[in-house]
N, C-alpha and C positions, 0 to 999 in steps of 0.2 A: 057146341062148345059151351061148358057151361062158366056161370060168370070167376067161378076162383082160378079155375084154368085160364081163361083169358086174362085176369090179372095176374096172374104167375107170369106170365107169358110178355105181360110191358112192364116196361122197366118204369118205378115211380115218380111219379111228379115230383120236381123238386123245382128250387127257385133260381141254381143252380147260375145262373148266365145276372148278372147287374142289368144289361141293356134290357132282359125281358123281366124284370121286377115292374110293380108298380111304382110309380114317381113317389108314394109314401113312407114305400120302404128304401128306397132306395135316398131318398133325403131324411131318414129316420136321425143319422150322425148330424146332419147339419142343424137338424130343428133341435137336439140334445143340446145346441150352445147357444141357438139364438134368442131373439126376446120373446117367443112362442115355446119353450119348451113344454115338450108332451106333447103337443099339438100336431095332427097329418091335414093333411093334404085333402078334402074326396071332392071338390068343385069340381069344373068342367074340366082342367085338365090334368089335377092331382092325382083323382083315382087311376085314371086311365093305363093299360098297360102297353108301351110301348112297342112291344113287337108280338107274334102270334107264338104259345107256346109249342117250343120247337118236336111237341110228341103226337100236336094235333097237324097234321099233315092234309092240305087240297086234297080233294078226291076228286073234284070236276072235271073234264075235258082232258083225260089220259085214255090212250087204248094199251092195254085193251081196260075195258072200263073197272071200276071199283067193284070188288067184290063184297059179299055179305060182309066177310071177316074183318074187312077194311073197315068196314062203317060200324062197324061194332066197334070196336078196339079206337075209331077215332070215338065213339058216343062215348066208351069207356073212359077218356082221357077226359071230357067234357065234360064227365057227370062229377069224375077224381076233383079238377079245377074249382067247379063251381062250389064243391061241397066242402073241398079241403082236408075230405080223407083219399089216402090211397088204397086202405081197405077197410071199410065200415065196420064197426061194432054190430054184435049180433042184434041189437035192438033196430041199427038202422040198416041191416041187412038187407030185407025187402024192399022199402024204399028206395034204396040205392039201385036194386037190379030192377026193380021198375022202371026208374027213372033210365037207366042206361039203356032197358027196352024201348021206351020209347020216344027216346033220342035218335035210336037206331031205326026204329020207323021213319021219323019226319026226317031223318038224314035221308031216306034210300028215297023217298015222295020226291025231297028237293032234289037231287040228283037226277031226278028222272025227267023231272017240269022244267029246267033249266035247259037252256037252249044259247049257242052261240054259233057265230060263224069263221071262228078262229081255229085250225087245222087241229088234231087232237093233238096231247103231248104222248113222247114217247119214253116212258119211265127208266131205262135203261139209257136215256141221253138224261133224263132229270140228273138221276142215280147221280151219273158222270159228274156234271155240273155240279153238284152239292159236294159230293169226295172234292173235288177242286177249291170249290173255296174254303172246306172245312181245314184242305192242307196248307191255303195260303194262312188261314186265320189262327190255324196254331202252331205254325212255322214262329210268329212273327211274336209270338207268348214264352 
């Protein structure tokens, strides 16, 4: 697959969710009136981003195990994060599919070197679980 069809393919990063913003953006309004205005956040716990974004999905310890496409498509969402495009300009085109290559290397390495002894999960019980809380959390919206 090659890298445009794979990004066709996920739907793009966005900041979308308050709780998965960083604490700078997310106190961007309060710091607009206090005696720091302009001022963020990036110490130890300002930059930090509170929850994992919700496109880069565990690939560890499910059966049946992570596929190629999997680890690609999470690298894909890693390389989008870190860089802050969802699709590069032709100047940083290369770069980027470098980079999501060889993310997707050291992703399939760690997956393979990683070892536990907790039973594997079953993706069609995850699946279930997530629909459940996704229907309690915007039930209640």
């Amino acid at each position: 697959m090659i890298l445009s069809e794979l990004q066709d393919s996920l739907a793009p990063v966005e900041w979308g969710t308050p709780s998965c913003e960083p604490a700078w953006r997310r106190s961007a309004a309060r710091s607009e009136t206090s005696s720091t205005k302009g001022t963020t956040s990036w110490g130890s716990s300002g930059g930090n981003v509170r929850c994992m974004c919700r496109n880069i999905r565990q690939l560890h310890n499910f059966e049946p195990a992570a596929t190629d496409e999997e680890i690609r498509a999470s690298a894909l969402q890693y390389v989008r994060k870190v860089s802050g495009f969802t699709k590069p300009s032709q100047a940083n085109e290369a770069a980027f599919a470098r980079a999501v290559d060889e993310v997707a290397h050291i992703t399939a390495h760690l997956l393979d070197d990683l070892v536990t002894n907790a039973p594997p999960k079953d993706r069609e019980v995850e699946a279930a679980k997530a629909r459940e809380r996704a229907k309690k959390r915007y039930a209640a919206a």
